[in-house]
N, C-alpha and C positions, 0 to 999 in steps of 0.2 A: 226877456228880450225877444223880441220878434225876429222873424227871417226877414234875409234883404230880398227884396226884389230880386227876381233871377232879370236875365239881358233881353227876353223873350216877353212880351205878353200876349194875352188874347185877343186883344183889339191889332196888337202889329198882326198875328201873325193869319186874322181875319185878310187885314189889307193886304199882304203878301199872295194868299191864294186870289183875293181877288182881282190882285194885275195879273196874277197866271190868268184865271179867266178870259182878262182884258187883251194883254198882249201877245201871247201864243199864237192864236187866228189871226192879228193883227200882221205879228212876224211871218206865220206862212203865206199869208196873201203875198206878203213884199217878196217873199221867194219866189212864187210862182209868177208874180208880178212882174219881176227881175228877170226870170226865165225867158217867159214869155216875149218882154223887151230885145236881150240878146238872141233872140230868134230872129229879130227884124221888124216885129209889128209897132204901130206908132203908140201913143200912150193909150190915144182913144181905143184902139184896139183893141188892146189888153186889157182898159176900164170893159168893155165891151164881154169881151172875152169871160171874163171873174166873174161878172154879173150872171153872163148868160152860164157858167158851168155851176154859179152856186143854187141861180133859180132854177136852173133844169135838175139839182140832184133831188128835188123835191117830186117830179115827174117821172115815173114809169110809163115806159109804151107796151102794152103785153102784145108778147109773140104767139104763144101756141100756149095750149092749157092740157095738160097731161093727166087723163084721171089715172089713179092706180088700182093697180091691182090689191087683192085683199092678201096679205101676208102675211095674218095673223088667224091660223083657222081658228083659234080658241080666243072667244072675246072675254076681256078682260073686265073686270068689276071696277067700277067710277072709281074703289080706290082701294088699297091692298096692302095688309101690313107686312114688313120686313122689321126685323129687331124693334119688338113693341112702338114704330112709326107707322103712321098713318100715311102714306103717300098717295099723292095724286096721278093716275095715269090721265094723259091728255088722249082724246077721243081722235081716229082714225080719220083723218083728212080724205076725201075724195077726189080732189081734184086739186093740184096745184096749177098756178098761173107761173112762164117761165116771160121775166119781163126785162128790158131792157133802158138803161137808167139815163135821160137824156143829158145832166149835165156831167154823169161818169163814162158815159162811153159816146153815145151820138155827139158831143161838140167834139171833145179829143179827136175821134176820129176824123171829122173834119177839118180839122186844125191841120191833121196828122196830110191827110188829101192835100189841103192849101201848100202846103211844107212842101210837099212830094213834087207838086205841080212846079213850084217856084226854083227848086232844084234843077229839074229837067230845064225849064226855059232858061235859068242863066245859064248851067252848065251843057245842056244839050242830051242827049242820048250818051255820047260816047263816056259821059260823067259816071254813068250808072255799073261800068263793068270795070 
């Protein structure tokens, strides 16, 4: 006699991970979507809004670029065993770039500005203390 089928197969539980792929991003746009909305922006706004924070998180704007210092007086060999392992050390970087991510912080931030601005004018100064 053969086994039953369990309640599970490989083909569901394919499709399973694959709506997580699908709907998760799907769900947190509506979130932030949602946000955004109860902040007061119109819809175009907020379509505006997602577009411009998802294509900007693909952009860095570099600030300043920091060479370092050497803090390794003894250089180390391309790779080096520990407990009969081979590992690899990664080679001493010179210079890092310190960057700033335009759809994780330059829109926010603006956003955060607009918010600020639209405060004070309904509310006034006196709102602020």
């Amino acid at each position: 006699m053969g086994r039953a089928p369990g309640p599970f197969s490989l083909l569901l539980l394919f499709l399973l991970v694959a709506a997580l792929f699908f709907l998760v991003p799907l769900l947190f746009l509506g979130l932030v979507g949602g946000a955004f909305a109860r902040l007061g922006f119109s819809p175009f706004q907020v379509l505006a809004l997602l577009a411009l924070t998802l294509a900007g998180s693909f952009v860095n704007i570099p600030v300043v670029r920091v060479r370092a210092r050497d803090p390794y007086p003894v250089r180390l060999a391309p790779g080096w065993r520990l407990a009969e392992r081979l590992y690899r050390v990664s080679p001493l970087v010179a210079e890092t770039t310190v960057a700033v991510n335009l759809g994780g912080a330059v829109v926010p931030a603006l956003v955060s500005v607009l918010l600020a601005l639209a405060a004070v004018r309904v509310g006034g100064p006196q709102s602020l203390t």
